[in-house]
C-alpha positions in Angstrom: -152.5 26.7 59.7 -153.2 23.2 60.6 -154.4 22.4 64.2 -151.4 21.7 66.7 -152.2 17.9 67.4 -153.8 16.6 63.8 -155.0 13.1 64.5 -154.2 10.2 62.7 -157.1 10.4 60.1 -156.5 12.7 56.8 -160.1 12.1 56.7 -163.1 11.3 59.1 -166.5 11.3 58.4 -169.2 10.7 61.4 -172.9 10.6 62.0 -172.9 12.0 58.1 -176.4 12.6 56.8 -177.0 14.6 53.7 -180.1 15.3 51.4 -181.0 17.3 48.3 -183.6 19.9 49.1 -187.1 18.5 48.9 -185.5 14.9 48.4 -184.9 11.7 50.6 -181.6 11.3 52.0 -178.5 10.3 50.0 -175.9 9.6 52.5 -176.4 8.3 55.5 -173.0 7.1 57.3 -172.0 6.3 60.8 -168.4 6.4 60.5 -166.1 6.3 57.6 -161.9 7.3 57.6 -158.9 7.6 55.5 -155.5 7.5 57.5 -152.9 9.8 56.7 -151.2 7.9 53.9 -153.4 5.5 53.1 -154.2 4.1 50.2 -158.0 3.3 50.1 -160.6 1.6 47.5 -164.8 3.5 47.2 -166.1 1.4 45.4 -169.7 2.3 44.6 -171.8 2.2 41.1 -173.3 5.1 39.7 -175.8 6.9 41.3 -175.2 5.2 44.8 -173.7 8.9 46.0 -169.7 8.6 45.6 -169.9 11.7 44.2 -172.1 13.3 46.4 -169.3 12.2 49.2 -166.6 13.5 47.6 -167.9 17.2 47.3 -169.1 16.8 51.1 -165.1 16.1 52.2 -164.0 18.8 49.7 -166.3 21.2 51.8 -168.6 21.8 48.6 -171.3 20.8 50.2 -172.3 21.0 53.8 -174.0 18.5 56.0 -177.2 18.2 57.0 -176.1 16.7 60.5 -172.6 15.3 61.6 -169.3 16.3 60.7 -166.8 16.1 58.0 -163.2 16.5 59.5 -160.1 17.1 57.1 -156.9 17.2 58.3 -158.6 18.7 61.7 -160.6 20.7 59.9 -164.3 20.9 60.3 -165.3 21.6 56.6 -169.0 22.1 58.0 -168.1 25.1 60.7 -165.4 26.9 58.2 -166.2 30.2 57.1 -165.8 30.0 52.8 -162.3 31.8 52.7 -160.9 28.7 55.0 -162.7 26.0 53.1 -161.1 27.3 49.7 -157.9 27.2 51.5 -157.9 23.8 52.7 -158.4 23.1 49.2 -156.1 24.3 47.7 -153.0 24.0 50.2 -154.0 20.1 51.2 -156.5 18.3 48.5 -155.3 16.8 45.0 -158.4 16.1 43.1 -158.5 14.2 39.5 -162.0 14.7 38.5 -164.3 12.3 36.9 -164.8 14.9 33.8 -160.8 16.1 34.1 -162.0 19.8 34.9 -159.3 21.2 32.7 -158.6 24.7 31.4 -159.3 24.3 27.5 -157.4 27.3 26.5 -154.2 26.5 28.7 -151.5 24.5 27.6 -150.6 21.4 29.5 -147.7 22.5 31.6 -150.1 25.7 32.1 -153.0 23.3 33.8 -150.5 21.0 35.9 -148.7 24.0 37.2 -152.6 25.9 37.8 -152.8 24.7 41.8 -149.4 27.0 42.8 -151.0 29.7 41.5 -153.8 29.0 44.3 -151.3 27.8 47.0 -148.7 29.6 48.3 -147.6 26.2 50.5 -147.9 23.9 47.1 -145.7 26.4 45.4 -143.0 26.7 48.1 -142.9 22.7 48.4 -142.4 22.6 44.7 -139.3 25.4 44.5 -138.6 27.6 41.7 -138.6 24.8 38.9 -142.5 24.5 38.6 -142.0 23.3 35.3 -139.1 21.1 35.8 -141.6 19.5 38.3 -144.0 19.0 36.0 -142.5 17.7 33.1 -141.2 15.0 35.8 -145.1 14.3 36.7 -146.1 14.4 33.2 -142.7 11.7 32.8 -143.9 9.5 35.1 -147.5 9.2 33.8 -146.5 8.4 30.4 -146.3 11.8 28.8 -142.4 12.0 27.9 -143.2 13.8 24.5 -141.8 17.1 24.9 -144.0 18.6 22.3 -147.1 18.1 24.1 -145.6 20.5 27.0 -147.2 23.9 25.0 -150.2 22.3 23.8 -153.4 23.3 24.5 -154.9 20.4 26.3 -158.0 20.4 23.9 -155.9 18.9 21.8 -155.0 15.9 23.4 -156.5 12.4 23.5 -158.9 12.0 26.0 -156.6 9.2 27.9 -153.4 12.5 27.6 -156.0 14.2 29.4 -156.9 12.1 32.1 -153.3 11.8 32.4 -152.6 15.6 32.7 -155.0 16.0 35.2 -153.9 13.5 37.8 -150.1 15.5 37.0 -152.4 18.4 38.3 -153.4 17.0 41.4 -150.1 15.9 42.4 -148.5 19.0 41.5 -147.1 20.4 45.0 -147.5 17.4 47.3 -150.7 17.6 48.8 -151.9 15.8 51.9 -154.6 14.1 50.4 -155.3 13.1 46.3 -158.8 12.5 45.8 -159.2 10.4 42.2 -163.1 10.0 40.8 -163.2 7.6 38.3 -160.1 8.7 36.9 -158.9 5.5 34.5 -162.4 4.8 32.5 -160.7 6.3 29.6 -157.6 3.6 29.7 -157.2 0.2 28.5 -156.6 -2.6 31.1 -152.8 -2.2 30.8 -152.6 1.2 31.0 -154.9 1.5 33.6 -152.9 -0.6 36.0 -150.0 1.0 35.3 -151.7 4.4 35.9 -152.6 3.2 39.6 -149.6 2.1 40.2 -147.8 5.6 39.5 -150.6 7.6 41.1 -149.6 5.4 44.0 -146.0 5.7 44.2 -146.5 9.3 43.4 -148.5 9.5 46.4 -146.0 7.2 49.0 -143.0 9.7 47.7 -145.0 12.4 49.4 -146.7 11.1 52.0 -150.2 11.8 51.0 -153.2 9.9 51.6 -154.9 8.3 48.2 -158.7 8.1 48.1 -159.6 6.2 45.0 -163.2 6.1 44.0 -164.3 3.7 41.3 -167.4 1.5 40.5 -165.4 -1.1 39.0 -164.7 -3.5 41.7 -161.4 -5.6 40.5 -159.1 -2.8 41.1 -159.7 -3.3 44.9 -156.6 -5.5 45.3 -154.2 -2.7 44.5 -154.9 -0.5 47.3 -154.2 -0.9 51.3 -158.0 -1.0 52.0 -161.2 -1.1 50.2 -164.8 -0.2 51.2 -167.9 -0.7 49.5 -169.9 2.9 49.8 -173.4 0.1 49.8 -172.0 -1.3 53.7 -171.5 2.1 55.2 -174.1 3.9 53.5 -177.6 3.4 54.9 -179.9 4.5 51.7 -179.6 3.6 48.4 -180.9 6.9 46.6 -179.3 7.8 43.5 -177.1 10.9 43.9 
């Protein structure tokens, strides 16, 4: 269960400072939020810690000092059980490598979160794979045959585009996307942020899109440069 009164953040991240062991600090951040359906722009280059943030909000990680609320959750205080929850019932994540299961077809690895979340699953109904053949539709993939594949053997851009099916599979709160069009040409690439975006309004949820490539900015409600609200510059 969510807290009663959930603020107006999906994400809020204050007096954040994290460090490898035996290392200098990475992060270092006074204040940094994501309103509950808002689209927003990390921009940061390689190595300036993006991804390093990202496992910090997913509760992953854990703080050295400060506090990383989700959805009025304090990832940092939550025993493991409730962090794996919040997870799974609230965050759509499109990893930077895709993450996917190699020896599961494609409908298998979009319809993989419901079998982790019981609220995904009931938001979804009994057509799971009705559901996804529609996210799969609306990314591009309308090639039936490709449904009982195994994902290894797709194209790397099919991939990428399975796996952001995945994260939007059962409406969740809050999509997180890591780098998730550096396999797609200019066209498609635009057209794949526009999708993940309306896919995202339809529901409600929050869209966190972190890139290093700075002239996607412009298609988002908001974009911040990791570099201003970060204090150090060590490669994460």
């Amino acid at each position: 269960m969510l807290p009663d009164a959930p603020s107006t953040d999906a994400i809020r991240v204050e007096s954040l400072r994290f460090a490898w062991p035996d290392h200098p600090p990475v992060l270092d951040i006074d204040r940094f939020t994501l309103a509950r359906g808002e689209k927003l722009f990390l921009r940061g280059p390689s190595g300036s810690g993006k991804s390093t943030l990202l496992g910090l909000i997913a509760g992953v990680l854990s703080p050295e000092t400060g506090t990383v609320n989700v959805l009025g959750n304090d990832m940092a205080t939550l025993s493991a059980a409730r962090r794996d929850r919040v997870r799974a019932d609230h965050l759509g994540v499109i990893f930077q490598m895709f993450n996917l299961v190699p020896y599961l077809s494609v409908t298998g690895n979009v319809t993989l979160p419901l079998h982790f979340s019981p609220a995904r699953r009931a938001r979804v109904g009994k057509d799971t794979e009705g559901e996804a053949r529609r996210l799969l539709g609306r990314l591009g993939l309308t090639d039936a045959t490709l449904l009982d594949r195994r994902v290894s053997d797709l194209s790397v851009g099919q991939q990428q585009r399975v796996a952001a099916a995945r994260a939007l599979m059962g409406g969740p709160d809050i999509v997180i996307a890591d780098e998730p069009t550096s396999a797609l040409d200019a066209d498609a690439r635009d057209k794949f942020i526009e999708l993940l975006s309306e896919e995202a309004g339809r529901t409600g949820a929050a869209l966190l899109f972190v890139s290093h490539d700075a002239s996607l900015a412009g298609q988002f409600d908001r974009a911040v440069d990791l570099a201003d609200i970060n204090k150090v510059g060590v490669s994460a």
